[in-house]
BALOBA-1460 file (C-alpha; in Angstrom, 3 decimals):
// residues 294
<rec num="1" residu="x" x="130.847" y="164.454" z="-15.277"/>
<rec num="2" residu="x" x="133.812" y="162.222" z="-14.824"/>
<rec num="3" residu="x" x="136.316" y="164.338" z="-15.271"/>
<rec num="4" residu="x" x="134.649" y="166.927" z="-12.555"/>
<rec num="5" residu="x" x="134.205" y="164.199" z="-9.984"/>
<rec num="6" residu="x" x="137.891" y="163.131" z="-10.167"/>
<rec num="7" residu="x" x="138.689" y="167.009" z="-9.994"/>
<rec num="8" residu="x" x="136.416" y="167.091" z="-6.637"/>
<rec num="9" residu="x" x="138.344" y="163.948" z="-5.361"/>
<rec num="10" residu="x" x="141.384" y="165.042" z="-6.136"/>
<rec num="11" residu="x" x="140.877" y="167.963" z="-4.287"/>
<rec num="12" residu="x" x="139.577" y="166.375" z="-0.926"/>
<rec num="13" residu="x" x="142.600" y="164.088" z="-1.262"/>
<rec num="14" residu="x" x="144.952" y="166.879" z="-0.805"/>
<rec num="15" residu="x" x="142.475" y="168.003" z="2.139"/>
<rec num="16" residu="x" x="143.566" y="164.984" z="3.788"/>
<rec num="17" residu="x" x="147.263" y="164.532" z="3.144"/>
<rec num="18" residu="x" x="147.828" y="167.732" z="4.255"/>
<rec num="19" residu="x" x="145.850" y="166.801" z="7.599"/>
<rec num="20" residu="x" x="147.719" y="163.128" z="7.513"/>
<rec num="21" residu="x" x="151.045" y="165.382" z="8.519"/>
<rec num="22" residu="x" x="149.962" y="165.714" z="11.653"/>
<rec num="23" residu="x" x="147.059" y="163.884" z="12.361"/>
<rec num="24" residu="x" x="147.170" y="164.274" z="16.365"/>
<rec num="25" residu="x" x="146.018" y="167.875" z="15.759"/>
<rec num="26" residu="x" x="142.855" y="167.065" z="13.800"/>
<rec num="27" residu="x" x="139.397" y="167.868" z="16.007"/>
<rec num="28" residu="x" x="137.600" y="164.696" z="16.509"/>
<rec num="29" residu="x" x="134.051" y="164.053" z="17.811"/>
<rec num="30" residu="x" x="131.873" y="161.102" z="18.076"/>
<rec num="31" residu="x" x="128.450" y="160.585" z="16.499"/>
<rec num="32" residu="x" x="127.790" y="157.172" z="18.046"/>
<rec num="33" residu="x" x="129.888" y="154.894" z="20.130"/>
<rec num="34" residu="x" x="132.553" y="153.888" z="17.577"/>
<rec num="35" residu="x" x="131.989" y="156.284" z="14.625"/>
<rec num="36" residu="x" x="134.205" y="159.284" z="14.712"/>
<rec num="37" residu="x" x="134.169" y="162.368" z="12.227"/>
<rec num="38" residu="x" x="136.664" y="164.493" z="12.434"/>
<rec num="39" residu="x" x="137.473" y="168.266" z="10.903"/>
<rec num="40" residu="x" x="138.787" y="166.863" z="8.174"/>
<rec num="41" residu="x" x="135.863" y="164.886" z="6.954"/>
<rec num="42" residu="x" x="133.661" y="168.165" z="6.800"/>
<rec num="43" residu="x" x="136.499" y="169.714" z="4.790"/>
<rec num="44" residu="x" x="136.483" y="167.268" z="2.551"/>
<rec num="45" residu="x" x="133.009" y="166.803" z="1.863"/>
<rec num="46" residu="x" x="133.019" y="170.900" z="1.409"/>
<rec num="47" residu="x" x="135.587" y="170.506" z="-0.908"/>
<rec num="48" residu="x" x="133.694" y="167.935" z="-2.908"/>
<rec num="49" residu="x" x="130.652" y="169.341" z="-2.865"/>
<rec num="50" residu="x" x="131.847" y="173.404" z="-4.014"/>
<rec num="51" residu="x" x="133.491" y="171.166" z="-7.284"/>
<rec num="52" residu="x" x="130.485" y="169.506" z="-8.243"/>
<rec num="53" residu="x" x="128.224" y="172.472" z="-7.188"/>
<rec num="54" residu="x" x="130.098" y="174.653" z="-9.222"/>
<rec num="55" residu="x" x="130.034" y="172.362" z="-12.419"/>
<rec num="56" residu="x" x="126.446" y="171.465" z="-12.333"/>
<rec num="57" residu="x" x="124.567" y="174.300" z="-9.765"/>
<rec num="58" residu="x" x="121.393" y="172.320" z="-10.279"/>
<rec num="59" residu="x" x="122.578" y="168.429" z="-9.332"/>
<rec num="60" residu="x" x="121.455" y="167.418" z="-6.005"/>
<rec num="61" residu="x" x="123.592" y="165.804" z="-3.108"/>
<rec num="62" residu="x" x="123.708" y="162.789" z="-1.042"/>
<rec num="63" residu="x" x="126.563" y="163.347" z="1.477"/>
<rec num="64" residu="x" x="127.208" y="161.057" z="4.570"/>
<rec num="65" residu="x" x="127.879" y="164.250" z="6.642"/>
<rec num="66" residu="x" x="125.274" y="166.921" z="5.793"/>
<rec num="67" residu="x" x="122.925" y="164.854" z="3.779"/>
<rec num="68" residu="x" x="120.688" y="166.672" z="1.532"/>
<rec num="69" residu="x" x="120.836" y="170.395" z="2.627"/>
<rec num="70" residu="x" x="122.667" y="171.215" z="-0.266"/>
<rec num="71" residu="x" x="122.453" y="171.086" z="-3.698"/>
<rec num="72" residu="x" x="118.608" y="170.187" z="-5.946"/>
<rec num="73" residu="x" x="116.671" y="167.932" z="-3.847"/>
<rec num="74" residu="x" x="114.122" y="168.072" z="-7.070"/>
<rec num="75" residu="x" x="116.948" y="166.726" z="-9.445"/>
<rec num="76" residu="x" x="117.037" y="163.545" z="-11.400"/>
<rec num="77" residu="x" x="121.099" y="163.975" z="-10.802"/>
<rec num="78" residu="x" x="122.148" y="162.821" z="-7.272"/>
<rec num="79" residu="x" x="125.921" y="162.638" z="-6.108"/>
<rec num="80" residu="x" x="126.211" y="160.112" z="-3.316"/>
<rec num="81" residu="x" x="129.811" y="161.185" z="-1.615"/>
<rec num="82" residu="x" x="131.929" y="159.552" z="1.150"/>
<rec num="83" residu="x" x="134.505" y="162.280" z="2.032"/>
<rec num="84" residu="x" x="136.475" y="159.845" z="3.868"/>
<rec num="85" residu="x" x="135.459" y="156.215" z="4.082"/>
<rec num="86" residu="x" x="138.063" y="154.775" z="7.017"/>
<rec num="87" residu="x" x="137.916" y="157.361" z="9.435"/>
<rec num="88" residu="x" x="138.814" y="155.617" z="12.671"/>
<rec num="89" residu="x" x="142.273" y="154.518" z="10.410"/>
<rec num="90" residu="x" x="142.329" y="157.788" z="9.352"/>
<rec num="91" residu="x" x="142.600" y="159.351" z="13.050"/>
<rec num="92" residu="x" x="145.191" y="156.225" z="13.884"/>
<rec num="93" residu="x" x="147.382" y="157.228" z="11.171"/>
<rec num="94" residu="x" x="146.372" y="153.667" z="9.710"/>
<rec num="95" residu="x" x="146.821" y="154.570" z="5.824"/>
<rec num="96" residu="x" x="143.889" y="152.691" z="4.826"/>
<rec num="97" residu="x" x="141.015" y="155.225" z="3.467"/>
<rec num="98" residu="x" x="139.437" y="156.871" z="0.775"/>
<rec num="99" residu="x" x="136.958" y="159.179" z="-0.900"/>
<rec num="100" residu="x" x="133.957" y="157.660" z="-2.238"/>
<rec num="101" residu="x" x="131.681" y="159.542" z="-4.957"/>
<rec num="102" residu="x" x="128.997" y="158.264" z="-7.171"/>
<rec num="103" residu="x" x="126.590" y="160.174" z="-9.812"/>
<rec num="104" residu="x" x="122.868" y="158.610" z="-9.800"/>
<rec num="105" residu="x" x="120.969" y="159.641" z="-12.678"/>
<rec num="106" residu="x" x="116.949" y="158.601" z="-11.788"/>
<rec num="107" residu="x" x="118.077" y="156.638" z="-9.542"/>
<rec num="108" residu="x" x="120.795" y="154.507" z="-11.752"/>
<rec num="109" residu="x" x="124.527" y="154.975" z="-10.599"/>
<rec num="110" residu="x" x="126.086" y="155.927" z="-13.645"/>
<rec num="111" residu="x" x="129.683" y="157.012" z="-13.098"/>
<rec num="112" residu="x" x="131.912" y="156.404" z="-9.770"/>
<rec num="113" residu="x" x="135.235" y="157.607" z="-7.845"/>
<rec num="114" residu="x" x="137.041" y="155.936" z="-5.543"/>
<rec num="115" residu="x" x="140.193" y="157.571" z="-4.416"/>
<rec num="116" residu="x" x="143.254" y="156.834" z="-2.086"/>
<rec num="117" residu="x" x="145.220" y="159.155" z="-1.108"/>
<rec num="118" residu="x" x="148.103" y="157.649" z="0.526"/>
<rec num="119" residu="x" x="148.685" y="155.679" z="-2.707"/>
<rec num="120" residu="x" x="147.080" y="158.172" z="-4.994"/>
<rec num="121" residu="x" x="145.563" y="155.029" z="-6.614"/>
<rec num="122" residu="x" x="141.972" y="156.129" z="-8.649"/>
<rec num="123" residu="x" x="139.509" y="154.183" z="-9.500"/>
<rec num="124" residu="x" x="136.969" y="154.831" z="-11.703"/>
<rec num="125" residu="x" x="134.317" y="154.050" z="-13.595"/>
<rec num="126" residu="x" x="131.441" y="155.022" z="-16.171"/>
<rec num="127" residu="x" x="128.144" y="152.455" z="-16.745"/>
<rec num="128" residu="x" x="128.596" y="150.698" z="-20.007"/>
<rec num="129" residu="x" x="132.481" y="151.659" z="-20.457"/>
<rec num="130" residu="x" x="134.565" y="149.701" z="-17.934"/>
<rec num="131" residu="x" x="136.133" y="150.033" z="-15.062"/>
<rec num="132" residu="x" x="139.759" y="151.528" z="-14.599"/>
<rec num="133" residu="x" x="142.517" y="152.078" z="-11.780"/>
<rec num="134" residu="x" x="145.069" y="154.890" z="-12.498"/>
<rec num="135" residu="x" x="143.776" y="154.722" z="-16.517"/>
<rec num="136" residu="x" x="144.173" y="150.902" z="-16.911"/>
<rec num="137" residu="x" x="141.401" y="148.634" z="-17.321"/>
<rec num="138" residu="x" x="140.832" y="146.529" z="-14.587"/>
<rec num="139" residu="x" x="138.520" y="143.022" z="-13.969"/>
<rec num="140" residu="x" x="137.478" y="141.239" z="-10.782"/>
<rec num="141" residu="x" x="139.702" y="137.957" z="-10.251"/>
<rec num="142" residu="x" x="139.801" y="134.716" z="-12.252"/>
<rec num="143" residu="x" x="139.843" y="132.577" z="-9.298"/>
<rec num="144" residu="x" x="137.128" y="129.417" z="-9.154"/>
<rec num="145" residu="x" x="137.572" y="127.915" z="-6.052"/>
<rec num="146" residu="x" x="136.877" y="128.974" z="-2.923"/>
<rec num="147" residu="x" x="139.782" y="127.977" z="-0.969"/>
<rec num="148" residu="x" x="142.278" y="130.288" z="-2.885"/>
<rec num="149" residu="x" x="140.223" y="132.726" z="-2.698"/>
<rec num="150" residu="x" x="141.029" y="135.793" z="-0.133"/>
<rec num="151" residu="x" x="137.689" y="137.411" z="0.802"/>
<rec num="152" residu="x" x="137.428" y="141.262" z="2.978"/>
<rec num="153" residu="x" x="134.952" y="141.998" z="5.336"/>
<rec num="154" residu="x" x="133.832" y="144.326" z="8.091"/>
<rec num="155" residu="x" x="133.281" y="143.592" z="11.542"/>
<rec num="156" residu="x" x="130.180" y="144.714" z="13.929"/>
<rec num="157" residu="x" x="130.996" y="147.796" z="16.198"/>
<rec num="158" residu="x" x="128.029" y="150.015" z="16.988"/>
<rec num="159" residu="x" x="125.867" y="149.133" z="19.788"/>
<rec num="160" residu="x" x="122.963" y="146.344" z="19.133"/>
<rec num="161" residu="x" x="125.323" y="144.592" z="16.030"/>
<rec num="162" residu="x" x="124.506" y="140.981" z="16.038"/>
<rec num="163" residu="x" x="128.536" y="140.051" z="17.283"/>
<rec num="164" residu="x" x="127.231" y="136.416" z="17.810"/>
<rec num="165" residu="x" x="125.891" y="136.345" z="14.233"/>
<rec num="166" residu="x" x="128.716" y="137.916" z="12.379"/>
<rec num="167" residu="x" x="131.288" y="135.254" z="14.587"/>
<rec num="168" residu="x" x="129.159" y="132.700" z="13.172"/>
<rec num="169" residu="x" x="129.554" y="134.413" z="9.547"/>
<rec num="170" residu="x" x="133.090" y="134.567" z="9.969"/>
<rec num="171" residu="x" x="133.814" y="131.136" z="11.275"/>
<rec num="172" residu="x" x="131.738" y="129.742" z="7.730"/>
<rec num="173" residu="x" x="133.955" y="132.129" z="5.324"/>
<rec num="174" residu="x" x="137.338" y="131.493" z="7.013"/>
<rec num="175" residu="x" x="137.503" y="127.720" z="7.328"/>
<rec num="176" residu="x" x="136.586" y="127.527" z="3.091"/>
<rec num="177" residu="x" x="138.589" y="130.352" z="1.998"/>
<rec num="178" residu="x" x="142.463" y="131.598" z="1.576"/>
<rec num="179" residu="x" x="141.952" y="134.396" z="4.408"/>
<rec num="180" residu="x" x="139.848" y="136.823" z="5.488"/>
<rec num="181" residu="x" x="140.431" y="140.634" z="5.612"/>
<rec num="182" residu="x" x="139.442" y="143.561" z="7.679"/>
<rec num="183" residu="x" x="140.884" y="147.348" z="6.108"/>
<rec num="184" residu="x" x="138.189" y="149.373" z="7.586"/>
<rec num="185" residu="x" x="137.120" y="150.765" z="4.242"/>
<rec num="186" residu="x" x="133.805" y="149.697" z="2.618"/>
<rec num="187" residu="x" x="134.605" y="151.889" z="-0.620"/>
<rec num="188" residu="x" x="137.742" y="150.785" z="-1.240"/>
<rec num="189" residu="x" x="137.004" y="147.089" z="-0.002"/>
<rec num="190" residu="x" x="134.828" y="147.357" z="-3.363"/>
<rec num="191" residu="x" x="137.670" y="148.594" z="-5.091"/>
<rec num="192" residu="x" x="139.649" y="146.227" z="-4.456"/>
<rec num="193" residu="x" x="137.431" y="143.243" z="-5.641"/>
<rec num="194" residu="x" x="136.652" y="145.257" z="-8.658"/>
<rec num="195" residu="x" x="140.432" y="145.810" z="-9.434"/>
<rec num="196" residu="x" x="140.782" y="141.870" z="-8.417"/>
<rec num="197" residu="x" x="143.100" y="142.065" z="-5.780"/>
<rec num="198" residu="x" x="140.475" y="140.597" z="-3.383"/>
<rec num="199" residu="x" x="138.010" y="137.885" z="-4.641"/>
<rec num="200" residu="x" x="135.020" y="138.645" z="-2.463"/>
<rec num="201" residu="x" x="133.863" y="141.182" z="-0.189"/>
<rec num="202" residu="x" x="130.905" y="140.811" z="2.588"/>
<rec num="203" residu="x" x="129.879" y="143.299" z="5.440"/>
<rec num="204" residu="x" x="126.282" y="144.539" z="7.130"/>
<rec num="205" residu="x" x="125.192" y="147.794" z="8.632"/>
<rec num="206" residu="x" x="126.617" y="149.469" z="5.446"/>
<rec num="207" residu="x" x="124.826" y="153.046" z="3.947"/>
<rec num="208" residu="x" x="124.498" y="154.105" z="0.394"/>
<rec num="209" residu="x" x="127.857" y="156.335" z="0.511"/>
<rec num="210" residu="x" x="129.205" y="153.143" z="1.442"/>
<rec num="211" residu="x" x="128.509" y="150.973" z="-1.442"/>
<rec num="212" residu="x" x="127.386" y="153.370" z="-4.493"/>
<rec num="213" residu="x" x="130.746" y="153.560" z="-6.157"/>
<rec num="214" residu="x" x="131.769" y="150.823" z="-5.372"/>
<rec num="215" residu="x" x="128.738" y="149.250" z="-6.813"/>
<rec num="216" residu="x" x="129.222" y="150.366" z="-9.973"/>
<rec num="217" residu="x" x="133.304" y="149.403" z="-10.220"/>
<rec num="218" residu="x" x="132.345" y="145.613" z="-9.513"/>
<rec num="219" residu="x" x="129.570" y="145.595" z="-12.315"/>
<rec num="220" residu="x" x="131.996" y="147.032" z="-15.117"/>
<rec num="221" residu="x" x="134.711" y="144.977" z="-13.918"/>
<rec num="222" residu="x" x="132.693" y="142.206" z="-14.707"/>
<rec num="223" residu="x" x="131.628" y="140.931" z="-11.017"/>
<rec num="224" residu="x" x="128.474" y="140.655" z="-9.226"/>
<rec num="225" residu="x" x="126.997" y="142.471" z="-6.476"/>
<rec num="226" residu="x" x="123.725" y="142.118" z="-4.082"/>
<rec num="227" residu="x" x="122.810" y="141.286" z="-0.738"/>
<rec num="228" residu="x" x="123.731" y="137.924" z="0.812"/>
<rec num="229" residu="x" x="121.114" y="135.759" z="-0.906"/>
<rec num="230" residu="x" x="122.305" y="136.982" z="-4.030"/>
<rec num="231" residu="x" x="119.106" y="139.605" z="-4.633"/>
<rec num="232" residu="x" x="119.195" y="143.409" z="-5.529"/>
<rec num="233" residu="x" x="118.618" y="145.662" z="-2.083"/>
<rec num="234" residu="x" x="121.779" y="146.257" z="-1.278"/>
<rec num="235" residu="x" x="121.802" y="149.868" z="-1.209"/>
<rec num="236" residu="x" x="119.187" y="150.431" z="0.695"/>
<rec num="237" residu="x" x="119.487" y="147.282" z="2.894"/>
<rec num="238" residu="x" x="123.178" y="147.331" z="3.975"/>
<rec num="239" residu="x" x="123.848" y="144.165" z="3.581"/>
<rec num="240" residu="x" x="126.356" y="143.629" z="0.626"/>
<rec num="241" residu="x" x="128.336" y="140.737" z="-0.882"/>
<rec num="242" residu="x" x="130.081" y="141.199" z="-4.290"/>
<rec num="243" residu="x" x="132.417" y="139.074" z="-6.129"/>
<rec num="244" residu="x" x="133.648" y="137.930" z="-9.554"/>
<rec num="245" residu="x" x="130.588" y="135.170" z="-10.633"/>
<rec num="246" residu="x" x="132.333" y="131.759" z="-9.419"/>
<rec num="247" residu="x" x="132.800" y="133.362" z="-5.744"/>
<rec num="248" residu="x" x="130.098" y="135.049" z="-5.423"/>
<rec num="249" residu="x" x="127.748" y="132.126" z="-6.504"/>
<rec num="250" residu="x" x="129.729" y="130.287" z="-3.989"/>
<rec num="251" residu="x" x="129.534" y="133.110" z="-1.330"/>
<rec num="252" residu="x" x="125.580" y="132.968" z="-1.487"/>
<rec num="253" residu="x" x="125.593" y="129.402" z="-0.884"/>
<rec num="254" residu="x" x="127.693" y="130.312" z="2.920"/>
<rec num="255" residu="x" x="125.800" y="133.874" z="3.898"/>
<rec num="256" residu="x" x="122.281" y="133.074" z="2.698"/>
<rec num="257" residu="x" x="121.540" y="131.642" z="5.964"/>
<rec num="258" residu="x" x="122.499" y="134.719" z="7.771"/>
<rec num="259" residu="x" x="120.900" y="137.056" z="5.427"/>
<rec num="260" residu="x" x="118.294" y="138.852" z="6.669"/>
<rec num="261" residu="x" x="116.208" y="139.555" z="3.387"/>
<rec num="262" residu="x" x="116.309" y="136.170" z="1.865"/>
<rec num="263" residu="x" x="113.549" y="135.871" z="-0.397"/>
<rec num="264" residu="x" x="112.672" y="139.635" z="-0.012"/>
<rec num="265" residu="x" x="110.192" y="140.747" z="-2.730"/>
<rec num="266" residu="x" x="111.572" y="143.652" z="-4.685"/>
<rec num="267" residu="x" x="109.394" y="146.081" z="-6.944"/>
<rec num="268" residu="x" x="109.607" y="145.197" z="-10.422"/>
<rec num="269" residu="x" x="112.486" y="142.677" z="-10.733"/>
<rec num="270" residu="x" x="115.068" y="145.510" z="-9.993"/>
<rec num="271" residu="x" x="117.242" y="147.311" z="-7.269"/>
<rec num="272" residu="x" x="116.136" y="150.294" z="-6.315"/>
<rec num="273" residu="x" x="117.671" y="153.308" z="-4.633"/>
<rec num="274" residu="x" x="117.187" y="154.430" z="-1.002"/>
<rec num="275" residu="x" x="114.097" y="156.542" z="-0.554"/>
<rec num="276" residu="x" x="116.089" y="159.434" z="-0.001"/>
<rec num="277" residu="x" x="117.550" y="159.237" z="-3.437"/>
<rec num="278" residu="x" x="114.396" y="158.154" z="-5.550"/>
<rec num="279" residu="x" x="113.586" y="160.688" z="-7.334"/>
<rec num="280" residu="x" x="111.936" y="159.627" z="-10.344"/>
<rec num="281" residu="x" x="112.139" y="156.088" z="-11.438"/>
<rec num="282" residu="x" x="114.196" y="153.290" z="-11.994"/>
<rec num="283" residu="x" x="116.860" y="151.547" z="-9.892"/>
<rec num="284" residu="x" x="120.173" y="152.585" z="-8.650"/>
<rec num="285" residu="x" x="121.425" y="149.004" z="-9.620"/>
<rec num="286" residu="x" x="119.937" y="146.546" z="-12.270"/>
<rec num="287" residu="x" x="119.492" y="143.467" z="-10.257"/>
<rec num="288" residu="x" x="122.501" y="140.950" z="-10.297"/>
<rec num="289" residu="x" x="121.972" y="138.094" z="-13.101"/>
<rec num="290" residu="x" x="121.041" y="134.665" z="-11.102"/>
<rec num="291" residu="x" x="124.346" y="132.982" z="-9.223"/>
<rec num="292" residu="x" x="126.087" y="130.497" z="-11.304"/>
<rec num="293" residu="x" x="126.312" y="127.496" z="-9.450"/>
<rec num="294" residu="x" x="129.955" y="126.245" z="-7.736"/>
């Protein structure tokens, strides 16, 4: 199942390096103020789809453009795809984006793709086996202290964000830290903290395309992941914050007071998946293990 998702990646990464040549011809519309999708995001998502259709006819499908109309709704087998996380870069020629795919198996991601084009970097991963970028192990960072740390984010731009709130975030998590970084890709944001280049990651308004890869790269590569108090959610909340254990423990301690589900029950002890992708049972991420203290 691996192998076929990195075949369907693969293949929407050519998709958009062949559209990258000359990106001022690529159709563009708008779905909200702010959020573009463009030809090339449809072909890609087609792309990804006809490979994993093809290899497993009765999987269903959990795509950020057409959602569930294709593929099993029925199945215990979900694929959760981002055909191209980063598109306003994407239209800017700004060669920071990716292609996000994740297999949920009752709910539980169980393998992930991440893949960058421009760089042909891949990351991958499979629950219970690792993590890996280009076919080398990787593991979040070794940094302990919060000041060496550089930490990626994403800021508020649809209409009714909370700017005043996420200035306040900000101004907490850049006078304690290294830096602070905006790419304008969730999925590879993730990535990036599993493969340890970042230390810590933190954004809201986030969907399940978003995060469900990525999810799974930070748990194998031996970080943590949940919403800003440190709790399961995520997924279905939006609100993420993932780390290797020292920085994320010390993350909580900043962004719990701007979370907006501190405390928030959740059903039996364990994340579960969005509604739309609950099929059977249990969760599409085991609950992160309790923050270790700074």
């Amino acid at each position: 199942m691996l192998n076929v998702a990195i075949r369907a990646a693969r293949a929407a990464g050519a998709i958009i390096n062949r559209a990258a040549l000359d990106v001022e011809a690529v159709r563009i519309s708008q779905k909200q103020v702010n959020d573009f999708v463009t030809e090339v995001d449809h072909a890609s998502e087609d792309a990804i789809i006809d490979t994993l259709l093809h290899a497993y006819p009765g999987h269903g499908i959990h795509a950020e453009e057409s959602g569930t109309t294709r593929g099993n709704p029925q199945s215990d087998h979900v694929w959760i795809i981002d055909p191209l996380d980063g598109t306003t870069n994407f239209i800017h020629g700004f060669p920071v984006y990716c292609v996000s795919i994740a297999l949920a198996v009752k709910g539980r991601i169980e393998q992930a793709v991440i893949y960058d084009p421009t760089r042909n970097d891949l990351f991958t991963a499979t629950r219970g086996r690792g993590a890996f970028l280009n076919d080398r192990r990787i593991r979040v960072s070794k940094r302990t202290r919060l000041p060496e740390c550089l930490i990626s984010t994403g800021f508020p731009y649809r209409k009714g964000d909370d700017f005043q709130g996420y200035l306040r975030m900000m101004a907490d998590v850049m006078q304690r830290t290294a830096g602070l970084r905006r790419p304008g890709a969730a999925a590879l944001d993730l990535a990036y903290v599993a493969a340890g280049h970042t230390d810590g990651f933190f954004e809201t308004g986030l969907k399940p395309w978003d995060l469900a890869a990525g999810s799974l790269l930070i748990t194998e590569a031996g970080g943590l992941i949940g919403n800003f108090s440190g709790e399961a959610g995520f997924l279905e909340q939006g609100e993420c914050l993932a780390g290797n254990p020292r920085v994320f423990a010390q993350l909580v301690q900043l962004l719990r007071p701007h979370s907006r589900f501190d405390g928030a029950p959740q059903p039996s002890g364990e994340q579960r998946a969005p509604l739309s992708l609950r099929k059977t049972d249990e969760a599409a991420q085991p609950a992160t293990t309790p923050p270790l203290q700074p």
